[in-house]
N, C-alpha and C positions, 0 to 999 in steps of 0.2 A: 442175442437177446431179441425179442420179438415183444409186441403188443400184447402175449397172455397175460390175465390175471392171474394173481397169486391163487393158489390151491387154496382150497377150504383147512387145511391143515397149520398151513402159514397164516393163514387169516386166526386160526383156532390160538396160534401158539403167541399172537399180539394182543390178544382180546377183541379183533375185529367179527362185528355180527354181521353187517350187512353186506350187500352184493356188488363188489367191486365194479368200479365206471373208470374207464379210462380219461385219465386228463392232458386237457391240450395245453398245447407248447410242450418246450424241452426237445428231448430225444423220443417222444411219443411211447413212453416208456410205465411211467409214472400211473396207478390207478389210487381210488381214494374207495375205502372203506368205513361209513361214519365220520366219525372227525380224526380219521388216521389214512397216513397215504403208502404207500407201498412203491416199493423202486426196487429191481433186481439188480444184486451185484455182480461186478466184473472183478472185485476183486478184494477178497475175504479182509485183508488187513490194510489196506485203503480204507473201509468203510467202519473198521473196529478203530482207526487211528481217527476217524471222522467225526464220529461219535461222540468219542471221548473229549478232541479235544473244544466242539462246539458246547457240549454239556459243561465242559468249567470256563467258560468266558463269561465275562463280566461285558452284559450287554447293555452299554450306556448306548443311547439312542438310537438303538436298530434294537429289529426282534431277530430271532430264529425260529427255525421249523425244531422245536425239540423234539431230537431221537428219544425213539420210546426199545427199552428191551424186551425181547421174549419172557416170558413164563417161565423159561430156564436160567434169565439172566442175562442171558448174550444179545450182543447188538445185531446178531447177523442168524437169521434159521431158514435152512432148505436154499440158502442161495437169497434171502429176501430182506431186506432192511425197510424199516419203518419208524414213523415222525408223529409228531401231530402236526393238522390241517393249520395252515396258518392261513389266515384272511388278509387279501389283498390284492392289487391289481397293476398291470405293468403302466406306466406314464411315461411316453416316450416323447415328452417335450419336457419334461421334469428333469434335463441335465445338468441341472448343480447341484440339484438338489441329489440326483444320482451319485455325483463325484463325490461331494460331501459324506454320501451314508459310504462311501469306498473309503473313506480314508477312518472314517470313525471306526469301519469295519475292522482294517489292517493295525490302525492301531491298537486293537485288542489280540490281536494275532503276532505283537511284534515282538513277545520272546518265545515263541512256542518255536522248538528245535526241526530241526530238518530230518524228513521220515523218509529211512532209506527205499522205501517203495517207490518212490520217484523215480530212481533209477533204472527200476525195472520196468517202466510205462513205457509201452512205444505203439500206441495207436496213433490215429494221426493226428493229433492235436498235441500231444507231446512230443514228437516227432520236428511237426512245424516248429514246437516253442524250440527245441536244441536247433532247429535250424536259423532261426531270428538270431540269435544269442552266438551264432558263430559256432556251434561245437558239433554242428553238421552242417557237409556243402551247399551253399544255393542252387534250387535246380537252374540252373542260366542257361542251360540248352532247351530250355521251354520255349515252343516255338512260339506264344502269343504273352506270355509275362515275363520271359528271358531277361530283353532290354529293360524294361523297365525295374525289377529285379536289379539287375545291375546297376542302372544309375542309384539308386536309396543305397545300394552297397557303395558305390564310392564317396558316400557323406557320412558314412558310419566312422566316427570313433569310437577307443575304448571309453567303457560305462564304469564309471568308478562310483559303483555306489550300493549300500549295502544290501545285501540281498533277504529275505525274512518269507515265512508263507504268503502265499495272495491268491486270492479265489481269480483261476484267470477266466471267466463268460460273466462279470458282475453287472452287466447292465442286462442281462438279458434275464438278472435273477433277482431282481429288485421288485419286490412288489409296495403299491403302495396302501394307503388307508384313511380317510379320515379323518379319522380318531385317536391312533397309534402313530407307533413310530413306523419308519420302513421297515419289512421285511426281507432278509438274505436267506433264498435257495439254493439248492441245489448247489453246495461246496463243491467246487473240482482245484484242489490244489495244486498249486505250482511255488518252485521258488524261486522270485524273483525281484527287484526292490520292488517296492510298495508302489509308486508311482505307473509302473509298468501297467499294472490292475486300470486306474482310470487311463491310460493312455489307449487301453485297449476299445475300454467306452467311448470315447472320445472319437476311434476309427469307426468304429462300427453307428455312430451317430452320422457322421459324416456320408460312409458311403451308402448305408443302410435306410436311414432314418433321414435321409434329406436336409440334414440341419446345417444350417448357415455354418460358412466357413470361420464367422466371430465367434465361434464355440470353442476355437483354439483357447482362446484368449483363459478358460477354464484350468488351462496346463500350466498360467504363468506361475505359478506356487511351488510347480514342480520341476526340484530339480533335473537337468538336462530332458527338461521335455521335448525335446524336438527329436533326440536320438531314443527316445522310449516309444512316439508316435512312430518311429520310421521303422523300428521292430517289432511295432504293432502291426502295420501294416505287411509289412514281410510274413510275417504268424500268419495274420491270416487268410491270407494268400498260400499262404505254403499248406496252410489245415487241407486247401480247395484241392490242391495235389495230389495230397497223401491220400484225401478221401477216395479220388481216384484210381490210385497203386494200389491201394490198399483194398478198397470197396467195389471196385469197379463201377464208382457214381461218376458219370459225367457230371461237371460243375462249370462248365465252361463258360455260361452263360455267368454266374456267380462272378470268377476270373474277369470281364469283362465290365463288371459295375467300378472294378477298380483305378481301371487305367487313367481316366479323365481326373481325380481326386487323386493319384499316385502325382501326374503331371502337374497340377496346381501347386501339390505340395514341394515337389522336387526344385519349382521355379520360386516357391515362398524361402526358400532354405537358402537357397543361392545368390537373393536376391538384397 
């Protein structure tokens, strides 16, 4: 997938008239046409299972970007899926308010069944997630995250806890507004319990986002939060890897924002 716009055909078959503009953040992927945006798929019945099942949720205090179908019906033409625009903007100090729209989110997700396309996802972000979760090996002969890799694997127990859909990149698809409630983008499902979803936020606040290590204190709600953060942490670190076997992206520099926040935490766990 590459930064092209959608053909005049795909735009033809959404009801899009005007001239696609790429938009930023995401995967640099995403253009918007009027008040309709455009996102090429990676994969046909992912994005028909996506559709569907954000179209029948019951959105008590969040919005959606509602999927719009083709002229034919279908959610998916030429390779391209399309929404309407939804209005809003990322706050990245707004972390409860974050966690909170995660959990209102998942709770509307928590009897939708498990879509066997999961099983067939192995880019590197699904990859990482079977890797956190034990059901593939830690890379531990990595020469710069190895050890530390290692110690978060010797505090790991087992997770006894139920597993249901979860949008796993939720902080980074929250928009806000306003006027409105939050906005959730850009669905990439995973199944995992529900808590996993904010444990992920929670990491990427910390290492990302500079935010005070009292923002733990956000996970006390959640069951065995300390072993959901510490396979957060594992994920995504491990995504930094794969993107490299996989993409040949050096990330290394990435890999390195970890270590001083892996340490803290490693020494809060034990402590």
């Amino acid at each position: 997938m590459g930064k092209k716009p959608p053909p005049y055909f795909v735009l033809n078959a959404f009801g899009a008239n005007d001239e696609p503009v790429l938009l930023a953040g995401g995967q640099g992927i995403a253009h918007r046409s009027g008040n309709i945006v455009f996102k090429p798929t990676r994969n046909e019945e992912e994005s028909v299972w996506i559709a569907e099942t954000l179209i029948g949720l019951d959105c008590v205090n969040f919005r959606i970007a509602e999927p719009i179908r083709a002229n034919n019906g279908q959610w998916v033409s030429h390779g391209w899926t399309a929404s309407k625009y939804i209005e809003g903007h990322h706050d990245f100090t707004r972390w409860r308010d974050i966690i909170r729209t995660s959990a209102f989110f998942h709770a509307a997700l928590k009897n939708v069944p498990r879509p066997i396309f999961l099983d067939e996802n192995d880019d590197p972000w699904a990859v990482a997630d079977r890797i956190a979760w034990h059901e593939l090996p830690l890379p531990l002969d990595h020469p710069l995250i190895g050890a530390p890799l290692q110690k978060l694997d010797n505090l790991c127990v087992d997770v006894n806890l139920t597993s249901q859909i979860i949008h796993g990149d939720i902080a980074g698809n929250i928009l806000f507004h306003d006027n409105r409630a939050p906005a959730i983008i850009d669905f990439c499902p995973y199944w995992r319990p529900a808590g996993f979803a904010a444990s992920i936020a929670i990491a990427d606040a910390l290492v990302w986002h500079d935010a005070d290590e009292s923002l733990i204190s956000l996970g006390n709600d959640i069951p065995m939060f300390d072993q959901l953060l510490m396979r957060a942490f594992i994920r995504r670190i491990c995504e930094l890897i794969e993107i490299k076997r996989q993409c040949h992206e050096d990330r290394t520099a990435d890999i390195i924002k970890y270590l001083p926040v892996i340490d803290r935490f490693v020494n809060r766990v034990r402590s």
